[in-house]
TORSE-736333 format. One record per residue (C-alpha): residue number from 0; residue in one letter; x, y, z. Coordinates in pm, 1 decimal. Each point is the difference from the previous one (the first is absolute). Layout:
REM TORSE-736333
<node><num>NUM</num><residuo>A</residuo><px>X</px><py>Y</py><pz>Z</pz></node>
...
This chain:
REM TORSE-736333
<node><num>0</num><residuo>X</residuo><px>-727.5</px><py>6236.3</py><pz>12695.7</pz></node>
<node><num>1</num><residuo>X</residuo><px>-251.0</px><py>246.7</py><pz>-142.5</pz></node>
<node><num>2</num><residuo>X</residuo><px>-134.8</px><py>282.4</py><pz>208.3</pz></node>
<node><num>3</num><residuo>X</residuo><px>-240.2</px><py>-2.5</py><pz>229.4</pz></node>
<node><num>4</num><residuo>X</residuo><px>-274.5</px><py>295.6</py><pz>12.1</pz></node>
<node><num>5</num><residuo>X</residuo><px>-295.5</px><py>57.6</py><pz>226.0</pz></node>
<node><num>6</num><residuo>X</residuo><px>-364.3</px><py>-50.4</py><pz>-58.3</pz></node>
<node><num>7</num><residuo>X</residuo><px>-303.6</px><py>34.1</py><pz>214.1</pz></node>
<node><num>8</num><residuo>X</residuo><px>-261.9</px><py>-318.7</py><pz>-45.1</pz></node>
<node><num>9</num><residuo>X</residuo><px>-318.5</px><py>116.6</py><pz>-105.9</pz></node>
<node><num>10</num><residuo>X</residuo><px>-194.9</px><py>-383.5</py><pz>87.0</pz></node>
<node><num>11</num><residuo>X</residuo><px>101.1</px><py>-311.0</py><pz>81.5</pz></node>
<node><num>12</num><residuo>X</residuo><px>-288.5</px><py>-303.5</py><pz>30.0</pz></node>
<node><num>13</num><residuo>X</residuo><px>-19.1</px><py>-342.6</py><pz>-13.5</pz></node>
<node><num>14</num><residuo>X</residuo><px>-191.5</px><py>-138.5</py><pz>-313.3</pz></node>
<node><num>15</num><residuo>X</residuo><px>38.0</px><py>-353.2</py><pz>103.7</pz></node>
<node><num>16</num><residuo>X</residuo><px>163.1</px><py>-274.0</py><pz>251.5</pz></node>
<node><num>17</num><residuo>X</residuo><px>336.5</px><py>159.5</py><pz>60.2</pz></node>
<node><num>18</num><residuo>X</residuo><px>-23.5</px><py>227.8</py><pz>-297.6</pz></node>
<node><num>19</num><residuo>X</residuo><px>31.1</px><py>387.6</py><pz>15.8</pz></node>
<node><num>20</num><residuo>X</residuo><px>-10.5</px><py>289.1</py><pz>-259.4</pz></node>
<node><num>21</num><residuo>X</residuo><px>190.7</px><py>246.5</py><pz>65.4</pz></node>
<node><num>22</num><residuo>X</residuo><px>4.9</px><py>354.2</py><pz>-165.2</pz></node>
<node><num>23</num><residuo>X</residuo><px>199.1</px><py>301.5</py><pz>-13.7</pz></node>
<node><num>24</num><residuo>X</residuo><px>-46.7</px><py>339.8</py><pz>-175.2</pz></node>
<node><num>25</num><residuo>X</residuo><px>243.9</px><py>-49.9</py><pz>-330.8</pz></node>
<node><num>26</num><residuo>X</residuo><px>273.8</px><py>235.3</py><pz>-39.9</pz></node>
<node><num>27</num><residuo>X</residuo><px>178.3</px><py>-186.3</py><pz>-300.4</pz></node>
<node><num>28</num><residuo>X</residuo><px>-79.7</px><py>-103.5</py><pz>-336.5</pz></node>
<node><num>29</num><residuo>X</residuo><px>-30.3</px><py>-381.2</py><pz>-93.5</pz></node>
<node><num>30</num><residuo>X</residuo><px>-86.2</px><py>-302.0</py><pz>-258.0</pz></node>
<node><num>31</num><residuo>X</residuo><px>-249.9</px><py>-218.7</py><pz>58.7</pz></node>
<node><num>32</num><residuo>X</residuo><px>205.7</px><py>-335.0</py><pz>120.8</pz></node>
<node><num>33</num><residuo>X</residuo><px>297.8</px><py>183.3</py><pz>207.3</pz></node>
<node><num>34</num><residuo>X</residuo><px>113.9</px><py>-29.5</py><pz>365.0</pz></node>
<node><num>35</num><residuo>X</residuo><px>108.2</px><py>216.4</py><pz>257.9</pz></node>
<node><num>36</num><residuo>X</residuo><px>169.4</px><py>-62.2</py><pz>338.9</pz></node>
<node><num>37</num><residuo>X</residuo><px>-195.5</px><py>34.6</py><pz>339.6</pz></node>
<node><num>38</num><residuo>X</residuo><px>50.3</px><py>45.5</py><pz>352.8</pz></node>
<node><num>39</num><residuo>X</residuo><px>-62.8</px><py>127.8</py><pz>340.5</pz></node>
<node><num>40</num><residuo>X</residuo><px>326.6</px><py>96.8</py><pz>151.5</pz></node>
<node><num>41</num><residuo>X</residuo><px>310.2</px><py>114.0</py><pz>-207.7</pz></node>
<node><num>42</num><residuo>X</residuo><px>196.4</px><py>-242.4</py><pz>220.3</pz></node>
<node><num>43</num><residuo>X</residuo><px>-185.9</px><py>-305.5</py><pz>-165.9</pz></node>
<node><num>44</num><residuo>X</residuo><px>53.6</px><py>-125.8</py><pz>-339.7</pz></node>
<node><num>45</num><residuo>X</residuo><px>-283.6</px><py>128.0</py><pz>-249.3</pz></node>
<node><num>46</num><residuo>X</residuo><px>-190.3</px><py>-286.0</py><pz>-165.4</pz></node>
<node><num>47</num><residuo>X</residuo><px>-88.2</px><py>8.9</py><pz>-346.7</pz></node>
<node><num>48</num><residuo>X</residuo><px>-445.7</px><py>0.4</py><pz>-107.6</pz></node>
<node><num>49</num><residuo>X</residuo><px>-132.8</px><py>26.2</py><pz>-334.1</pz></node>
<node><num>50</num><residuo>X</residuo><px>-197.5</px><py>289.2</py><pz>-39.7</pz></node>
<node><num>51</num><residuo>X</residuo><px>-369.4</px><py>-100.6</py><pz>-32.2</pz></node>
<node><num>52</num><residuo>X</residuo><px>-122.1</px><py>349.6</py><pz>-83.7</pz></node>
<node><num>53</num><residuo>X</residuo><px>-34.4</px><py>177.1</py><pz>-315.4</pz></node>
<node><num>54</num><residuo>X</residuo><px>231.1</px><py>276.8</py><pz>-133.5</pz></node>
<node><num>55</num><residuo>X</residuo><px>-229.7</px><py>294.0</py><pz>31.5</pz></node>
<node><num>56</num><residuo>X</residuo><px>-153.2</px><py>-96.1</py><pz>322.3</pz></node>
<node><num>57</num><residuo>X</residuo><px>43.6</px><py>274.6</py><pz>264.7</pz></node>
<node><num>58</num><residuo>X</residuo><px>120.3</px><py>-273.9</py><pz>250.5</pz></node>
<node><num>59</num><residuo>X</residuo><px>217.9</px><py>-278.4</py><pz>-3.4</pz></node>
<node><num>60</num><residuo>X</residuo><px>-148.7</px><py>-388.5</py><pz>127.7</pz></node>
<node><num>61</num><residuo>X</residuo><px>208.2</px><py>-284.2</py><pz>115.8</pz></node>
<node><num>62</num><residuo>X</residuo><px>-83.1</px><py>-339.4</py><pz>58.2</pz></node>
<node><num>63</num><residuo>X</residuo><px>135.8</px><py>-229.0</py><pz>230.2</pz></node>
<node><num>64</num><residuo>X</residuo><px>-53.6</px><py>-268.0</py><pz>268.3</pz></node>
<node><num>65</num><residuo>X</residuo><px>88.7</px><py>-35.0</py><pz>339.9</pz></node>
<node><num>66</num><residuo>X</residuo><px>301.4</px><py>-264.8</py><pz>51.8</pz></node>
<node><num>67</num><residuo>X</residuo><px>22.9</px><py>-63.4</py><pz>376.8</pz></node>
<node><num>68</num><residuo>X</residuo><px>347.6</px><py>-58.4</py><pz>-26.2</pz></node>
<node><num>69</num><residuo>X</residuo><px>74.3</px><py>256.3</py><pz>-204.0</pz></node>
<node><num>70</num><residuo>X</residuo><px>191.8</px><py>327.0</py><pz>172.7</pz></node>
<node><num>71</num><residuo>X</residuo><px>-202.4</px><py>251.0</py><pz>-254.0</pz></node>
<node><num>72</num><residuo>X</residuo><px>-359.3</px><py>-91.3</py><pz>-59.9</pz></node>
<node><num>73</num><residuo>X</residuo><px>-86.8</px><py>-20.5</py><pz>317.2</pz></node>
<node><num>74</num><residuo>X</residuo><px>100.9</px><py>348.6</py><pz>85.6</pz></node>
<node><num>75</num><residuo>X</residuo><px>-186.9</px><py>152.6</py><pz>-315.0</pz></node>
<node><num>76</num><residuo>X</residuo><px>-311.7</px><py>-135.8</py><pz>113.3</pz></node>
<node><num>77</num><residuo>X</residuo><px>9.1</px><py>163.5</py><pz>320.5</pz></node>
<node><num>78</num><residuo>X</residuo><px>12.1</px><py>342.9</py><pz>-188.4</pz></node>
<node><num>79</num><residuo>X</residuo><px>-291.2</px><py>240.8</py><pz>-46.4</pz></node>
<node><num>80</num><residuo>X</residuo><px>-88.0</px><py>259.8</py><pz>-185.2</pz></node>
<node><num>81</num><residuo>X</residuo><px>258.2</px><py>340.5</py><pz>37.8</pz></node>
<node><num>82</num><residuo>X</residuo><px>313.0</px><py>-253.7</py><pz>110.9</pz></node>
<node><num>83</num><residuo>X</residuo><px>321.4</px><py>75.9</py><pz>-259.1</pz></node>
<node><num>84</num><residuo>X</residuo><px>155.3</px><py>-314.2</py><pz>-177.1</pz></node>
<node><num>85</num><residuo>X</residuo><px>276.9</px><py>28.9</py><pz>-201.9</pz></node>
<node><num>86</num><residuo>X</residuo><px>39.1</px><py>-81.3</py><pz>-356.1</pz></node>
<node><num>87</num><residuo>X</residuo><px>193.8</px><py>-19.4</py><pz>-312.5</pz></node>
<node><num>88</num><residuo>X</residuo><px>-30.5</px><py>118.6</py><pz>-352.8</pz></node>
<node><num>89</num><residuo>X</residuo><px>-175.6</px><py>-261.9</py><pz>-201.9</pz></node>
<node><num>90</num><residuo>X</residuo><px>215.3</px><py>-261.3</py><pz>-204.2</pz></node>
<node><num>91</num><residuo>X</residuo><px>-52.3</px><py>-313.7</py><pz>-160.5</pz></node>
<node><num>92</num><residuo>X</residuo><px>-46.9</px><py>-154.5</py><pz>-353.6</pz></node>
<node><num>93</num><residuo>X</residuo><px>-340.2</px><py>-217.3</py><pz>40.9</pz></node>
<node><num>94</num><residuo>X</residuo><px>-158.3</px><py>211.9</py><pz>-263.7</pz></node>
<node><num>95</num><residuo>X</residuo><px>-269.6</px><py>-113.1</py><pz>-265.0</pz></node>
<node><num>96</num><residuo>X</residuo><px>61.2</px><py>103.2</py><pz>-349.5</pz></node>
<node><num>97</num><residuo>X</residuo><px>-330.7</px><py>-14.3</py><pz>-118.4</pz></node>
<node><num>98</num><residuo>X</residuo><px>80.0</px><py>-337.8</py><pz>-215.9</pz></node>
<node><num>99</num><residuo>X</residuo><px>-250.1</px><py>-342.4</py><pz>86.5</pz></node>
<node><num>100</num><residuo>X</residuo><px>105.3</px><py>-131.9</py><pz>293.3</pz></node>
<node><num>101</num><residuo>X</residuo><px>-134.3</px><py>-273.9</py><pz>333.3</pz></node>
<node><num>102</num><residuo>X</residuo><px>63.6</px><py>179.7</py><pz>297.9</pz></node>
<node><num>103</num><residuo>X</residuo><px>8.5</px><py>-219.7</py><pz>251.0</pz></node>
<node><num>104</num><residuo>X</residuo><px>12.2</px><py>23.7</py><pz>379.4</pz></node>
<node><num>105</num><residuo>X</residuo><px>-72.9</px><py>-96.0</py><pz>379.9</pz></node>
<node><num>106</num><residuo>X</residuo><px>-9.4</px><py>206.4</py><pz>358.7</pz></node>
<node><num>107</num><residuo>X</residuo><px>125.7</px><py>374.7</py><pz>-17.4</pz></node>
<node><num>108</num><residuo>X</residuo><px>156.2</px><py>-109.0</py><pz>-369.2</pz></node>
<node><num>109</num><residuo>X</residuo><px>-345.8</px><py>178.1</py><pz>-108.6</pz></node>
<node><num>110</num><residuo>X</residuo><px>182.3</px><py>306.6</py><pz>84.4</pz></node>
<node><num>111</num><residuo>X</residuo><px>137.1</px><py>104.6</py><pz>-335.2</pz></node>
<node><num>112</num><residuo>X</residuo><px>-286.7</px><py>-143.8</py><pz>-206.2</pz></node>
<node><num>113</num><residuo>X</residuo><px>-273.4</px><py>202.3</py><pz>180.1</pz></node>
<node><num>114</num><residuo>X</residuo><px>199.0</px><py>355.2</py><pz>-37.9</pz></node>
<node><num>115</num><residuo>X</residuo><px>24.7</px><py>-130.9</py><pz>-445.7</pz></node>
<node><num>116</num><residuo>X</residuo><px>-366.5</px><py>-111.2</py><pz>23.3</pz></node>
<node><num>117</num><residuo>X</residuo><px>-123.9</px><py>314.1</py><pz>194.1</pz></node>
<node><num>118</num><residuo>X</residuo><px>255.7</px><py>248.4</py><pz>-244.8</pz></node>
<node><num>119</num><residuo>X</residuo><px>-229.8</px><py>-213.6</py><pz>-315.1</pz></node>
<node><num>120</num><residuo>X</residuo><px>245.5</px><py>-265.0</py><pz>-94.1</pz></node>
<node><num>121</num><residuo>X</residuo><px>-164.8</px><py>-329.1</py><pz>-44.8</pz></node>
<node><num>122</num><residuo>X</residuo><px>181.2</px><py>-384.2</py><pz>-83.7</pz></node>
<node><num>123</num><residuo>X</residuo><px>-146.3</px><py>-228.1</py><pz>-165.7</pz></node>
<node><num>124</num><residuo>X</residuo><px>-1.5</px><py>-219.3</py><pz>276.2</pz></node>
<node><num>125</num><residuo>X</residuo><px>-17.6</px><py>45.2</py><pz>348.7</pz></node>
<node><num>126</num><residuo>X</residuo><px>97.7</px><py>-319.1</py><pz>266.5</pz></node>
<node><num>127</num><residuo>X</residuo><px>-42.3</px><py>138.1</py><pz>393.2</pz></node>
<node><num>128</num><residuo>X</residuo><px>73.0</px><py>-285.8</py><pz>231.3</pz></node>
<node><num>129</num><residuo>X</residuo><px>-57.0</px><py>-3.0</py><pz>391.5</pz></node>
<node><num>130</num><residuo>X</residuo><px>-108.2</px><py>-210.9</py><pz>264.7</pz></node>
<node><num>131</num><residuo>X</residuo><px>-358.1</px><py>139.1</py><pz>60.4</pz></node>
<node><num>132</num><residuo>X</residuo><px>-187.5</px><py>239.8</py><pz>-290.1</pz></node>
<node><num>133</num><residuo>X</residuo><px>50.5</px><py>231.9</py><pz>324.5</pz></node>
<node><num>134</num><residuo>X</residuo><px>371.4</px><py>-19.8</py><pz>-21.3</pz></node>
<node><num>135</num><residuo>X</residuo><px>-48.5</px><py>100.5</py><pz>-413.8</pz></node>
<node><num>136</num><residuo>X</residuo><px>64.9</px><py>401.5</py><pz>42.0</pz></node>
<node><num>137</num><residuo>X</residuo><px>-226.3</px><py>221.4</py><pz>-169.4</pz></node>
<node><num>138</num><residuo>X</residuo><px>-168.3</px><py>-299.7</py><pz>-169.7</pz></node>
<node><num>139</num><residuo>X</residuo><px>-355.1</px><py>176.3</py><pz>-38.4</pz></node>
<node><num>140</num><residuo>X</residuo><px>189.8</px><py>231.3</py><pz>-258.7</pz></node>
<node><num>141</num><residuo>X</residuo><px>182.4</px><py>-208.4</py><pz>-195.7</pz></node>
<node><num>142</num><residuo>X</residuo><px>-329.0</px><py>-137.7</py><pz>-92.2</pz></node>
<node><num>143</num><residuo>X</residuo><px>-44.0</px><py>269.2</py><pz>-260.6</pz></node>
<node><num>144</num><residuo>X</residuo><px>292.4</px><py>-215.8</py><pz>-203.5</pz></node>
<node><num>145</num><residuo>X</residuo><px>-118.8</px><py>-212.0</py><pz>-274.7</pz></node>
<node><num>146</num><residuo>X</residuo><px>205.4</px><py>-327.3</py><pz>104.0</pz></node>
<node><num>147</num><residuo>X</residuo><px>37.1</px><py>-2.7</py><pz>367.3</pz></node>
<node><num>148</num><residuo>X</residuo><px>97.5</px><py>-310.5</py><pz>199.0</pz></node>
<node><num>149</num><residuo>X</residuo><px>-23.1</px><py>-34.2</py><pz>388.3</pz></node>
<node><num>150</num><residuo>X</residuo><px>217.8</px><py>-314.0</py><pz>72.5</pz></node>
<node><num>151</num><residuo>X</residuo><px>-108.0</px><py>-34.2</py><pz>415.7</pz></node>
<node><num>152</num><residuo>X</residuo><px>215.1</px><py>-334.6</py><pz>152.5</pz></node>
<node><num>153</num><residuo>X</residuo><px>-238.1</px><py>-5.8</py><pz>314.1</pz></node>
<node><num>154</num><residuo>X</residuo><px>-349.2</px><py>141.6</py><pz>-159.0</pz></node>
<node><num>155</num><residuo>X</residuo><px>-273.8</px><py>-56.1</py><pz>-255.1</pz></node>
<node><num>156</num><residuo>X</residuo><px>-267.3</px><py>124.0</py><pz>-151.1</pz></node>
<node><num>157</num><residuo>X</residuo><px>-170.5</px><py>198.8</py><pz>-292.3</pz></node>
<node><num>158</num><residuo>X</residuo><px>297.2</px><py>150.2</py><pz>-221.8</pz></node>
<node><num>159</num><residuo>X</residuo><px>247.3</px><py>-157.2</py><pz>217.9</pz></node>
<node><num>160</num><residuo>X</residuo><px>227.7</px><py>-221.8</py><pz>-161.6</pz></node>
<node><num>161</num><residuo>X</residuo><px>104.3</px><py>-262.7</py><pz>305.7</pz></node>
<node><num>162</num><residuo>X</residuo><px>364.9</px><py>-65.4</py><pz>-2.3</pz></node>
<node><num>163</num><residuo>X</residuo><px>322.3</px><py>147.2</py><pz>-0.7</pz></node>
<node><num>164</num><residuo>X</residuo><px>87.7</px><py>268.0</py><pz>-342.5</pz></node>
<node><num>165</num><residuo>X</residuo><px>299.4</px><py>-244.8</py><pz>-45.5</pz></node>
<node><num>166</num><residuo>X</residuo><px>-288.5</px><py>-267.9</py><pz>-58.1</pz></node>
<node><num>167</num><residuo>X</residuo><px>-243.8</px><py>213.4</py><pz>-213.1</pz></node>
<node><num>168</num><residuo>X</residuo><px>313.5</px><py>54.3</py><pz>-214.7</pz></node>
<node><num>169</num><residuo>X</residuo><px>109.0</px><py>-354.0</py><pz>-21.1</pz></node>
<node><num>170</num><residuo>X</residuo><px>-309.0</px><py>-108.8</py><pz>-109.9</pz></node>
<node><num>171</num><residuo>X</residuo><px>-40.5</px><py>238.1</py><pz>-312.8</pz></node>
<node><num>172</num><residuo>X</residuo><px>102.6</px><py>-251.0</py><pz>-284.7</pz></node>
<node><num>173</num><residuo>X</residuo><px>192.0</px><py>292.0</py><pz>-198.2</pz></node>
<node><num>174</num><residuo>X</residuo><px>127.6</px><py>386.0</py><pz>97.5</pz></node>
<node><num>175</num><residuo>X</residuo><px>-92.3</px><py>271.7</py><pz>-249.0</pz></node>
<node><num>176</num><residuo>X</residuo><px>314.0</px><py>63.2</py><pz>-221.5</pz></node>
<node><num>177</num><residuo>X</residuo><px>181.6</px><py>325.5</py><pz>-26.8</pz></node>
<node><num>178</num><residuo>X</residuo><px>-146.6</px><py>157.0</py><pz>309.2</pz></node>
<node><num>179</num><residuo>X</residuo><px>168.9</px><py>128.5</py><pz>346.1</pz></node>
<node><num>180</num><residuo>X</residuo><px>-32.9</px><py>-128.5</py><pz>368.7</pz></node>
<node><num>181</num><residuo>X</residuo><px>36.0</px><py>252.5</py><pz>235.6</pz></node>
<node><num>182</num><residuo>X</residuo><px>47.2</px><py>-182.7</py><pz>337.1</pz></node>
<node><num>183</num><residuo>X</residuo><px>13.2</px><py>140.7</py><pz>362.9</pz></node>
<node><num>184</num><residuo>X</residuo><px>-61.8</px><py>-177.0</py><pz>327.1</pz></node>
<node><num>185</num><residuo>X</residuo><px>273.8</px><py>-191.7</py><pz>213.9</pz></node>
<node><num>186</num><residuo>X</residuo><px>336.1</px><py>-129.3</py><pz>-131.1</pz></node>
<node><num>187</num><residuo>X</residuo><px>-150.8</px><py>-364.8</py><pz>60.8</pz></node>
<node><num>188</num><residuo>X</residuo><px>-306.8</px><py>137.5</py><pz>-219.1</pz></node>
<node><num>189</num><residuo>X</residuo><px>207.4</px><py>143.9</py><pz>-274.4</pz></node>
<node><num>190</num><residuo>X</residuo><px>235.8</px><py>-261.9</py><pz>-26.5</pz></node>
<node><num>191</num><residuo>X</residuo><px>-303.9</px><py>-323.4</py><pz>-23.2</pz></node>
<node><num>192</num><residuo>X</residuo><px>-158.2</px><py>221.4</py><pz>-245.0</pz></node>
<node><num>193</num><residuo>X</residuo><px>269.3</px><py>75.2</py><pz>-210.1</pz></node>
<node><num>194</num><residuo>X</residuo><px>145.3</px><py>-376.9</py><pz>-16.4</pz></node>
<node><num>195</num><residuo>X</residuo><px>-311.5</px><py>-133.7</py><pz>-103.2</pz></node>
<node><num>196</num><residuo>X</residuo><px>-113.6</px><py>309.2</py><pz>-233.9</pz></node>
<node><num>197</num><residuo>X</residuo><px>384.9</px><py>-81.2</py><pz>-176.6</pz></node>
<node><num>198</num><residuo>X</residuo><px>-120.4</px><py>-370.9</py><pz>17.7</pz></node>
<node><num>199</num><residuo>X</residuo><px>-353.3</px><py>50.4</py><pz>-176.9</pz></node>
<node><num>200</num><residuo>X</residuo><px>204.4</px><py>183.9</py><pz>-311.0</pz></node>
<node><num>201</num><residuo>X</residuo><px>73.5</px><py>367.6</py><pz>103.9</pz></node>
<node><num>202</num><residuo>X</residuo><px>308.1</px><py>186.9</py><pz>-32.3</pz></node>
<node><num>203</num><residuo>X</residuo><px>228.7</px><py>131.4</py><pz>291.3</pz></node>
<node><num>204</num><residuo>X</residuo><px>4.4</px><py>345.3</py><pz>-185.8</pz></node>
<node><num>205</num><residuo>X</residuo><px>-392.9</px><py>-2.7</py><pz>18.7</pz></node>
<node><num>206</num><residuo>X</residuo><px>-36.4</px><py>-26.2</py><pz>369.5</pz></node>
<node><num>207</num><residuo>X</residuo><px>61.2</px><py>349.5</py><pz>205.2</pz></node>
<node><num>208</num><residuo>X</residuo><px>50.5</px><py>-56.9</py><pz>373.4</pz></node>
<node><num>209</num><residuo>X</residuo><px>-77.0</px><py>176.3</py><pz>321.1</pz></node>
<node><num>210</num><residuo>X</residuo><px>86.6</px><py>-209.2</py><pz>299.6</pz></node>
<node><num>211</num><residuo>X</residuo><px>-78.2</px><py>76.9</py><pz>357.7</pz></node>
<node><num>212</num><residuo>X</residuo><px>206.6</px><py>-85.8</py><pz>298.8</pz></node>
């Protein structure tokens, strides 16, 4: 297991139903698209969150929601300001190279997307799927993109397309050829996508993967 070091939380809110942001100072160097390990006691396994910051920010944000069940999240929002978590060097291989890609995502999946977006990498395409447009993290940002779709299963409205992202996709009559999908939400998410993304014409080796547990 990697080693654990000390760091004091600088803020920790809630930016929606069961959703926090949390944010340390950064004391390592990392790529937009990496994750580290987090948690609040040394004797409890860390848990592994995308970075949502940028690079050169002065502090690092996290974002994750509460599961009830759960033996972590529940503990992290509890924290306040000047209370030590501990950490792990950033790892991970979810990294945009730049070429035209979908990225494509739903709940805390956002994540990785919002720390390329926010460092100035742009897709050509991106697909955000939630519940609610409040459950669609950092939404009002991503507005800035040329091609943005909000896929909301349980809302409509103005901009909002209303359905699942696994339905906005089905429903496109051809994918763009020789592009990427980046995709990064739940194992059930990545796996629905990338069955019927390999069914509509594209490539196993064009689909990069993030799953969350």
């Amino acid at each position: 297991m990697q080693s654990l070091n000390p760091v004091l939380i600088t803020d920790s809110q809630p930016i929606a139903n069961k959703a926090f942001l949390l944010q340390f100072n950064r004391t390592f160097i990392f790529k937009p698209g990496q994750i580290i390990g987090i948690t609040t006691q040394k004797e409890i396994a860390p848990r592994l969150y995308s970075i949502c910051s940028t690079p050169n920010d002065a502090t690092v944000s996290i974002l994750y929601t509460i599961k009830e069940d759960g033996v972590l999240t529940p503990q992290l929002s509890a924290l306040k300001a000047g209370e030590t978590i501990w950490i792990t060097q950033p790892q991970g291989k979810f990294l945009f190279d730049g070429k035209p890609s979908w990225w494509i995502a739903t709940g805390t999946g956002i994540a990785p997307f919002y720390s390329m977006f926010q460092s100035g990498q742009k897709p050509l395409k991106l697909i955000h799927g939630g519940r609610t447009q409040n459950d669609l993290y950092f939404h009002q940002e991503f507005q800035a993109l040329t091609d943005y779709i909000k896929c909301c299963s349980q809302d409509s409205g103005n901009g909002i397309y209303a359905g699942r992202l696994t339905k906005y996709i089905d429903e496109q009559e051809s994918l763009p050829p020789h592009i990427n999908y980046y995709l990064c939400g739940s194992a059930e998410m990545v796996v629905d996508v990338r069955n019927l993304l390999i069914k509509k014409g594209a490539e196993y080796h064009q689909i990069i993967t993030e799953i969350y547990f």
